[in-house]
C-alpha positions in Angstrom: -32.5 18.0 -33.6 -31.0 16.2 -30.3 -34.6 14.4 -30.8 -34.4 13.3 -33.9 -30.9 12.1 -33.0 -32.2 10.0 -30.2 -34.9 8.4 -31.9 -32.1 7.2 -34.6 -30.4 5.6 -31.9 -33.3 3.6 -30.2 -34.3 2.7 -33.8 -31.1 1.7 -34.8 -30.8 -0.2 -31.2 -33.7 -2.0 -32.0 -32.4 -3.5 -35.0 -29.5 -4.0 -33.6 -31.3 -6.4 -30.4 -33.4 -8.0 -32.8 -30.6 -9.3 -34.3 -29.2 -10.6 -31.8 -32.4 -12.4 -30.9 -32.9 -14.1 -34.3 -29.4 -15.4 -33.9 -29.3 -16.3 -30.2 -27.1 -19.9 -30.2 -24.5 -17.8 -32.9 -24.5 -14.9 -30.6 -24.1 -16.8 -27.5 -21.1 -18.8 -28.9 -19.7 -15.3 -30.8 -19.9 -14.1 -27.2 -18.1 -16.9 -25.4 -14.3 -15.4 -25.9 -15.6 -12.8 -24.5 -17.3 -14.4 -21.1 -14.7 -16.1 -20.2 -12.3 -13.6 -20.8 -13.9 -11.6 -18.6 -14.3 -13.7 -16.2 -10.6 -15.3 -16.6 -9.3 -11.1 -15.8 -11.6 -10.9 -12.7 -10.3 -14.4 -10.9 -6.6 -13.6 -12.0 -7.2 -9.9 -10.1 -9.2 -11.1 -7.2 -5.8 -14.1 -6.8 -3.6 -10.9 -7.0 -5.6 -9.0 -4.7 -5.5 -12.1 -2.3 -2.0 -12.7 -2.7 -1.3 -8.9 -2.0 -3.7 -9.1 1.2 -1.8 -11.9 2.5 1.7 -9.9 2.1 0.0 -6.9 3.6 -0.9 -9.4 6.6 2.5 -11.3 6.7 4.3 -7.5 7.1 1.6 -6.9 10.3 2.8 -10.0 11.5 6.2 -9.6 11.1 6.5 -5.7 11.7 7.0 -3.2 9.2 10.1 -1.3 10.7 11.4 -4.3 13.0 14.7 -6.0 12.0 15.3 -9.5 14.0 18.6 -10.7 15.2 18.7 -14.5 15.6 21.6 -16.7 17.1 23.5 -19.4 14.9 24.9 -22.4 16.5 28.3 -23.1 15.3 29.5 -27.2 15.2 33.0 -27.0 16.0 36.2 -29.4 16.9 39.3 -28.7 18.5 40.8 -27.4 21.7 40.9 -24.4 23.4 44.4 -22.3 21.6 44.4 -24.6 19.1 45.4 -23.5 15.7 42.8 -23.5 12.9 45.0 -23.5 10.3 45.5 -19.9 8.9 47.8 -18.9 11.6 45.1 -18.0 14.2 43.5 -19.6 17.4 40.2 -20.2 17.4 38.2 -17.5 18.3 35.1 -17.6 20.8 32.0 -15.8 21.1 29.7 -14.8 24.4 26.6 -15.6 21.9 23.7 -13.2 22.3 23.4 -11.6 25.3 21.6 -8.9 27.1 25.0 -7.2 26.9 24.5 -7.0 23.2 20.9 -5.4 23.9 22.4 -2.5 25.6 24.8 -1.9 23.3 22.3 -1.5 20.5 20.4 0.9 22.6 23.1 3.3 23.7 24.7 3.6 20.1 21.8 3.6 17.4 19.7 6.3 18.1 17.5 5.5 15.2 16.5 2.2 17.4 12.8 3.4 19.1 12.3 -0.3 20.5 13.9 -3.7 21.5 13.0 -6.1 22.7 14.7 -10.1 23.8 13.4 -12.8 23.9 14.1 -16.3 25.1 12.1 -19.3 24.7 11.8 -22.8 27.0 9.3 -25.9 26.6 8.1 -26.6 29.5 4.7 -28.0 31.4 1.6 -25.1 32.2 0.2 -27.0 36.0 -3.3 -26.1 37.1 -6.3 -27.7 39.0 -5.4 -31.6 37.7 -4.9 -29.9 34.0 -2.0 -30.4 32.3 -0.2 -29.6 28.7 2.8 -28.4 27.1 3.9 -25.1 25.9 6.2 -22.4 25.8 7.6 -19.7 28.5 8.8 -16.6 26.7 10.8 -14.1 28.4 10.6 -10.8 27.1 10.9 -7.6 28.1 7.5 -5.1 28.2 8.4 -3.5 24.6 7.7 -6.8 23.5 4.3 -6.4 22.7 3.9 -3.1 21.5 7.0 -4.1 18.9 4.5 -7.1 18.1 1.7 -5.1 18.1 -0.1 -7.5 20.9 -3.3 -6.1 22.6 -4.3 -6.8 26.6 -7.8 -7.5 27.1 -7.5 -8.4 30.7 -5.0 -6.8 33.0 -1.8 -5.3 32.6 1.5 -5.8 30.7 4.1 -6.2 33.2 5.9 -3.4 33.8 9.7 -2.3 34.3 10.1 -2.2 38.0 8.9 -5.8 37.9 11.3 -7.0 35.5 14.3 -5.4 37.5 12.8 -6.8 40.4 12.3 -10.3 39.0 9.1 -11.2 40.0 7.2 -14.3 39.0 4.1 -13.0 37.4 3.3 -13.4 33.7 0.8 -12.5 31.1 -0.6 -15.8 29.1 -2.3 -16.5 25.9 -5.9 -16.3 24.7 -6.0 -19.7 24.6 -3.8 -20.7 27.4 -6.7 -18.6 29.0 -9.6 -20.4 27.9 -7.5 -23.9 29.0 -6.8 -23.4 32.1 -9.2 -20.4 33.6 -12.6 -21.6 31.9 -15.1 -18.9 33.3 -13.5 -17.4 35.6 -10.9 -14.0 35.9 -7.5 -15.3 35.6 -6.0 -11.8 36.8 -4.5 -12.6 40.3 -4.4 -16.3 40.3 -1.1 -18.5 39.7 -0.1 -21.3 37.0 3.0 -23.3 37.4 5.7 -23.6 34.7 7.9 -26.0 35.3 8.9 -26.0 39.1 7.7 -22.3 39.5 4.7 -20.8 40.5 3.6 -17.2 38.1 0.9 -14.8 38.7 -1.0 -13.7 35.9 -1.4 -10.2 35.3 -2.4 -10.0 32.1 -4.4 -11.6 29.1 -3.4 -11.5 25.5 -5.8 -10.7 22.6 -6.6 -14.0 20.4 -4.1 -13.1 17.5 -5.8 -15.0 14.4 -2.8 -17.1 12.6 -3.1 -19.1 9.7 -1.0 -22.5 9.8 0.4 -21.3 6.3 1.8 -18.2 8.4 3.2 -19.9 11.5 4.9 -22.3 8.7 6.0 -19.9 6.7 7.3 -16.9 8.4 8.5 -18.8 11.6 6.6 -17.7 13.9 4.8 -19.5 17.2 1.2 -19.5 18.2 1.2 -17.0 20.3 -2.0 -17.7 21.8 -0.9 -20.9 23.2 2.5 -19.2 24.7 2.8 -17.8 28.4 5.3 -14.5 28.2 7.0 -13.7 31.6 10.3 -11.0 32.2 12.9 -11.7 30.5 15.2 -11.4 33.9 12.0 -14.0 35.9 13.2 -16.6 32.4 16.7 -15.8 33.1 17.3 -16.3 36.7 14.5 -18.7 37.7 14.7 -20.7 34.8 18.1 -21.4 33.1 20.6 -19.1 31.7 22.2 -20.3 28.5 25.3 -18.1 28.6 26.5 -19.9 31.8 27.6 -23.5 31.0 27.7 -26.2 34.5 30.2 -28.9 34.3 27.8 -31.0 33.1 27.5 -29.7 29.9 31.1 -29.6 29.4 31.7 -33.0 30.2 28.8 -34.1 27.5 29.9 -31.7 25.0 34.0 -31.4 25.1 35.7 -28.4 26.1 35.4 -27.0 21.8 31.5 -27.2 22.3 30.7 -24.6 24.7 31.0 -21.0 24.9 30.4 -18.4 27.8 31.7 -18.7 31.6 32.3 -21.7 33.3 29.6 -21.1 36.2 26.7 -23.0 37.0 23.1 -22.1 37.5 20.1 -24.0 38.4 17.9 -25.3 35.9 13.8 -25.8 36.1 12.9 -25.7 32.3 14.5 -27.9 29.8 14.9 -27.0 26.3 15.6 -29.1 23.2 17.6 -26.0 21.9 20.3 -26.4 24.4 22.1 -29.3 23.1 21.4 -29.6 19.2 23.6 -32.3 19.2 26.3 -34.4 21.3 29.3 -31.9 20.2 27.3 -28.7 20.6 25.7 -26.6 23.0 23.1 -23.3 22.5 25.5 -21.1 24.4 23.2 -17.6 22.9 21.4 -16.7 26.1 18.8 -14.9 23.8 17.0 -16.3 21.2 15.7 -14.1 19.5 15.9 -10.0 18.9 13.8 -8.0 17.9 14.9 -4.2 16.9 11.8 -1.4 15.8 13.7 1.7 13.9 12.2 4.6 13.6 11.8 4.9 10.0 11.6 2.0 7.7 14.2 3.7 5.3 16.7 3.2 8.0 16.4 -0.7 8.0 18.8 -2.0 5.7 21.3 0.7 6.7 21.0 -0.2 10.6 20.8 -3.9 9.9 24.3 -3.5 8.3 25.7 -1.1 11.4 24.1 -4.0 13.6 26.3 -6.5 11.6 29.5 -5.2 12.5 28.9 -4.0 15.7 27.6 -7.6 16.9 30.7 -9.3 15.1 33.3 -6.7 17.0 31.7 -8.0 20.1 31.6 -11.4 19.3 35.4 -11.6 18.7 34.9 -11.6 14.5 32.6 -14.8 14.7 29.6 -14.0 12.9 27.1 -16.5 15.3 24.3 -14.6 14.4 21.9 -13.6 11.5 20.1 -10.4 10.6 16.9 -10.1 9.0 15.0 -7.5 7.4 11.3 -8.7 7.0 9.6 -5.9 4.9 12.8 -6.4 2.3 12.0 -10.1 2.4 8.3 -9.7 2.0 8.4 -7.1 -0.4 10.6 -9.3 -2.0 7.9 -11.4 -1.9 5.1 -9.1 -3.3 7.2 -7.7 -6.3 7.4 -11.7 -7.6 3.5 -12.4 -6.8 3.1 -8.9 -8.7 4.9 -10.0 -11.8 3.7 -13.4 -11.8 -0.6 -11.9 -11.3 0.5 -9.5 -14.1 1.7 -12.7 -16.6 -1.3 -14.3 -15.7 -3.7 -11.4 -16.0 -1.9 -10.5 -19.3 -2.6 -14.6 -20.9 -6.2 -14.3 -19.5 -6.8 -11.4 -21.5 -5.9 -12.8 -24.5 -9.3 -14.6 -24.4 -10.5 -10.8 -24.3 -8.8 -10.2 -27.6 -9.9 -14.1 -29.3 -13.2 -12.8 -28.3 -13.0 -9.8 -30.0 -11.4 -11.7 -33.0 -14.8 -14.1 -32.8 -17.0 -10.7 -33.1 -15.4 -9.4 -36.2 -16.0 -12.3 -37.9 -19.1 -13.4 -37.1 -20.3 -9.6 -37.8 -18.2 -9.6 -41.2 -20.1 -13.1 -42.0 -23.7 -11.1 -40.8 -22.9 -8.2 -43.5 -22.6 -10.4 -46.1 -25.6 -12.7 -45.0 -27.9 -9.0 -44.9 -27.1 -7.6 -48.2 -30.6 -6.9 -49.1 -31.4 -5.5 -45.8 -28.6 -3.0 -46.0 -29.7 -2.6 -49.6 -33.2 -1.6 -48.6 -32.1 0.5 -45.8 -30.1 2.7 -47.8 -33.1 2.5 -50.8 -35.5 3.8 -48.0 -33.4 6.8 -46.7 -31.3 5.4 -44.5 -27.8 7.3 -44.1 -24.3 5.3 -44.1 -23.7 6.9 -40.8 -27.2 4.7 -39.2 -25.6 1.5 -41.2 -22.5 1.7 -39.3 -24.0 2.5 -36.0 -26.7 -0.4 -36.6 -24.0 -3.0 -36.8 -21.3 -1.2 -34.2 -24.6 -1.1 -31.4 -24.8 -4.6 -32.5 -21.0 -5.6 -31.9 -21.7 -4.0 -28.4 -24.8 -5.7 -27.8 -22.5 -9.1 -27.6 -19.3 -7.6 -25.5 -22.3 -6.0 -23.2 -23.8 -9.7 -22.9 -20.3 -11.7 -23.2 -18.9 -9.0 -20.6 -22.0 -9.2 -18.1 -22.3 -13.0 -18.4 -18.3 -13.4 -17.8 -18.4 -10.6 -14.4 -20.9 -12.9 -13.2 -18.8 -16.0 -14.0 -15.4 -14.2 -12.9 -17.1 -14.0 -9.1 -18.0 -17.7 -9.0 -14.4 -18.4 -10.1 -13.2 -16.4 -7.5 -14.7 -17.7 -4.7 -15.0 -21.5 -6.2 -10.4 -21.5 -6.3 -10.7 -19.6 -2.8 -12.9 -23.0 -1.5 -11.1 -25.6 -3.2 -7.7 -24.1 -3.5 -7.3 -22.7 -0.2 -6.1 -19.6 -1.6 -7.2 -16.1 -0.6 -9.5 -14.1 -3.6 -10.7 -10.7 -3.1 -13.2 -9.4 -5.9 -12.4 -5.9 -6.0 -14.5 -3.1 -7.6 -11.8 -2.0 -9.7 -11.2 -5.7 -11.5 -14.6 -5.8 -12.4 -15.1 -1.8 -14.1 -11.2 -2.5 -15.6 -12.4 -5.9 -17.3 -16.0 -4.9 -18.6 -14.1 -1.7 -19.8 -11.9 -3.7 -21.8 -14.7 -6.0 -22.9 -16.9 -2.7 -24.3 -13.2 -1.4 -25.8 -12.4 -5.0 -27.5 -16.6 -4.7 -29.2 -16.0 -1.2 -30.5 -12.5 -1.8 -31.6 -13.6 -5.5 -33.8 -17.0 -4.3 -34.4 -15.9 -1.2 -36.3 -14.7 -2.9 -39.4 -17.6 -5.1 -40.2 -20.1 -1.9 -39.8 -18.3 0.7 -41.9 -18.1 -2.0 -44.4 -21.9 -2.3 -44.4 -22.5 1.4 -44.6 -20.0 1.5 -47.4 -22.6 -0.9 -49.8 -24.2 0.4 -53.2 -27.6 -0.3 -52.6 -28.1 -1.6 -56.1 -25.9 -3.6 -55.6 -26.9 -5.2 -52.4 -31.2 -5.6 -53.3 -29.4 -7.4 -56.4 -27.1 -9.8 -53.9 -28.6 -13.6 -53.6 
C-alpha cells in the first residue's frame, strides 16, 4: 500500500514539474515575491545579527560588570565665602582623588576591582624617533578590569607602585615603533623629561574607529601605562594647584591645596579654559562589582557617597555601561524586528502572486483535470497535483532568494560598512516560512481543482 502511495506521489510530482517547465517565464515571475522575500528576511537577520555582535563587542570593551566614575569640570565666578544667592557660601570640592578610591574599597564590599587612572600627552623619546602619545597611570587591576593580555613581560606589580618606580608596560604598537626587532623587556623610553623601563608588552587590542568614537575610549595600543603613584609624583598632580595657576585662573577657578609640585608632562585637560582649572587628580574610575545585578544599585550608593565627600557638589558622573548598551541592543532589536517584519511582507505578496497564478492555471487546465478524473484519477491526487505544484515555486522562489539573501548580506557589509552575519537559523526560519506561505496560498487553487465535475471540465473551451 505505502508503495502504491509513493508511486502516486512521484507521478503526481511529475506533473506537477512539468508544469512548471512548460510555464518557466510565468513561474519565474509567480516566484519573484517569493525570492526576494526570502532573501529581504536573510539580509534584515544577518544586519540584526551584526548589530547584536557589535553590542556583544562594545560590552567586552566596555566591561560587563564595570561602572566608570568620570570628573566634571565645573565653570564658576565669584570669591572665596561669597554668597551664591540662596543663603549659602559656595561650596568646594577636592575633585577625584585617590582618597575617593579608598573609600570605595573599604565600604562596598560588593566592589571585587578598581582601578584609577590618569591620563597626560606627552612625547615617547627613543634612538632619534620621536611621536606623541599618552602616559596612563593606573594601578595593576587595571588590566584585568579591562581585560588586557601581556605577551611580553610582566604587569607591574604592587610593591612597585608603592615604591614608585619608573618602569612601564607600553602598547603593541608603541612596541613595534619604537623596539622594531628587538625585546623591549629591560630597555628604557623617555616620556617627557623621564626615563621608564619597560616591563611589559600589551596584546594588540583590535578597535574599530566607530568604537574609539563611539564609546570614548583611546587606542590603547598606541598608549604607554605606568603606576598610577610613578604619574602622580613624577609627573604632575592635579589636586595640588602652584601659584601659577591661581594667578591665570582667579582664586574661584581652582580647587584643592595651595601647594606646588613639579611638572614634566603637560596636559590640555588642565586648563579647559582661562577661568577654569582640572583640579580632579583622577580621570577616570573604573569600579568591577561582583555581580552585574548589583550595578545600578552601587552606582547609586557611589552617588551619594562621592557627593558627601565632595561637600554636596556633584563634580562627577556615574556610568553604567551594560545599562547603556543594553539600552542600545533592545532599540537595534526593535528596529531589526520592524524591518524583518516589512521584509516579510514580500513573503506574504509572494504567496498572494501564487494563488493567483495557480487559480488562473485551474481554470486554463479544465480538460486536463476533466480527463484525470475521467481516467480514475481521485480528487485527493488533483489537490496534491496542484499543492506539489504551489511548492514547486516557494521551493524554487525560496532557494533562488537564500542564495540572493547571502549576496545581500555581504554586498551592504562592503559598501555600507556595516557588520552582517548569515546565521544558520535565518536561513531554515525564512525558507520555512517560504514552504509555509506555498502550502498556505497553494491550498485553495488545488482543492478547487479536485472539486471539478469532470463533465463538466472535458466540456470547458
Amino acid at each position: 500500500m505505502s508503495y502504491i502511495n509513493s508511486q502516486k506521489l512521484l507521478y503526481n510530482l511529475n506533473i506537477a514539474l512539468e508544469a512548471v517547465q512548460r510555464n518557466k517565464l510565468r513561474a519565474l515571475l509567480t516566484s519573484l515575491g517569493i525570492i526576494f522575500g526570502v532573501a529581504s528576511v536573510i539580509a534584515m537577520l544577518a544586519i540584526g545579527s551584526g548589530a547584536q555582535q557589535e553590542v556583544l563587542s562594545q560590552m567586552e570593551l566596555l566591561g560587563t560588570n564595570n561602572i566608570i566614575i568620570q570628573p566634571i569640570l565645573e565653570q564658576t565666578e565669584g570669591k572665596l565665602g561669597q554668597d551664591n544667592g540662596e543663603g549659602e557660601s559656595n561650596k568646594y570640592s577636592p575633585g577625584l582623588t585617590l582618597h575617593d578610591i579608598e573609600s570605595i574599597r573599604k565600604l562596598i564590599p560588593e566592589v571585587e576591582y578598581i582601578s584609577p587612572e590618569i591620563v597626560f600627552e606627552s612625547n615617547f623619546i627613543r634612538k632619534a624617533r620621536m611621536r606623541s602619545g599618552k602616559i596612563v597611570g593606573v594601578s595593576e587591576e587595571y588590566f584585568d578590569i579591562n581585560s588586557f593580555d601581556i605577551i611580553e613581560g610582566n604587569n607591574f606589580n604592587h610593591s612597585q607602585i608603592e615604591r614608585v618606580e619608573p618602569v612601564c608596560v607600553i602598547g603593541y604598537d608603541v612596541k613595534t615603533k619604537f623596539f622594531p626587532g628587538e625585546n623591549p623587556i629591560g630597555k628604557k623610553i623617555k616620556i617627557g623629561n623621564l626615563w621608564l623601563t619597560v616591563v611589559g608588552v600589551l596584546q594588540k587590542k583590535e578597535l574599530s574607529t566607530e568604537n574609539i568614537e563611539r564609546l570614548g575610549i583611546r587606542n590603547y595600543n598606541l598608549d604607554i601605562f605606568a603606576p598610577i603613584t610613578t604619574v602622580i609624583l613624577r609627573f604632575k598632580n592635579r589636586a595640588l594647584v602652584t601659584k601659577d595657576d591661581i594667578d591665570v585662573s582667579g582664586v574661584g577657578g581652582f580647587r584643592g591645596g595651595l601647594v606646588g609640585l613639579q611638572g614634566g608632562v603637560s596636559s590640555d585637560d588642565d586648563k579647559e579654559d582661562s577661568g577654569t582649572i582640572n583640579y580632579h587628580q583622577l580621570d577616570k574610575v573604573i569600579v568591577r562589582v561582583s555581580d552585574s545585578d548589583y550595578s545600578v544599585s552601587i552606582a547609586e550608593v557611589l552617588s551619594r557617597m562621592l557627593k558627601r565627600r565632595h561637600n554636596g557638589v556633584v563634580d562627577y558622573e556615574i556610568i553604567v555601561p551594560e545599562q547603556l548598551l543594553q539600552q542600545e541592543q533592545r532599540t537595534k532589536r526593535i528596529f531589526n524586528i520592524v524591518l524583518s517584519s516589512i521584509a516579510s511582507i514580500s513573503l506574504i505578496v509572494g504567496g498572494i502572486g501564487i494563488m493567483n497564478i495557480m487559480l488562473a492555471s485551474v481554470v486554463e487546465r479544465y480538460k486536463e483535470i476533466g480527463l484525470r478524473l475521467a481516467v480514475g484519477a481521485q480528487k485527493k491526487d488533483i489537490e496534491l497535483q496542484f499543492l506539489t505544484e504551489s511548492l514547486a515555486l516557494s521551493i524554487g522562489g525560496g532557494l533562488v532568494g537564500i542564495f540572493l539573501g547571502v549576496v545581500f548580506s555581504f554586498a551592504i557589509e562592503w559598501t555600507a560598512d556595516i557588520a552582517t552575519i548569515v546565521s544558520p537559523f535565518s536561513i531554515i526560519i525564512s525558507f520555512g516560512v517560504a514552504l509555509i506561505i506555498g502550502v498556505i496560498f497553494g491550498f485553495m487553487p488545488a482543492r478547487r481543482a479536485a472539486q471539478q465535475d469532470p463533465v463538466h471540465a472535458l466540456r470547458h473551451e
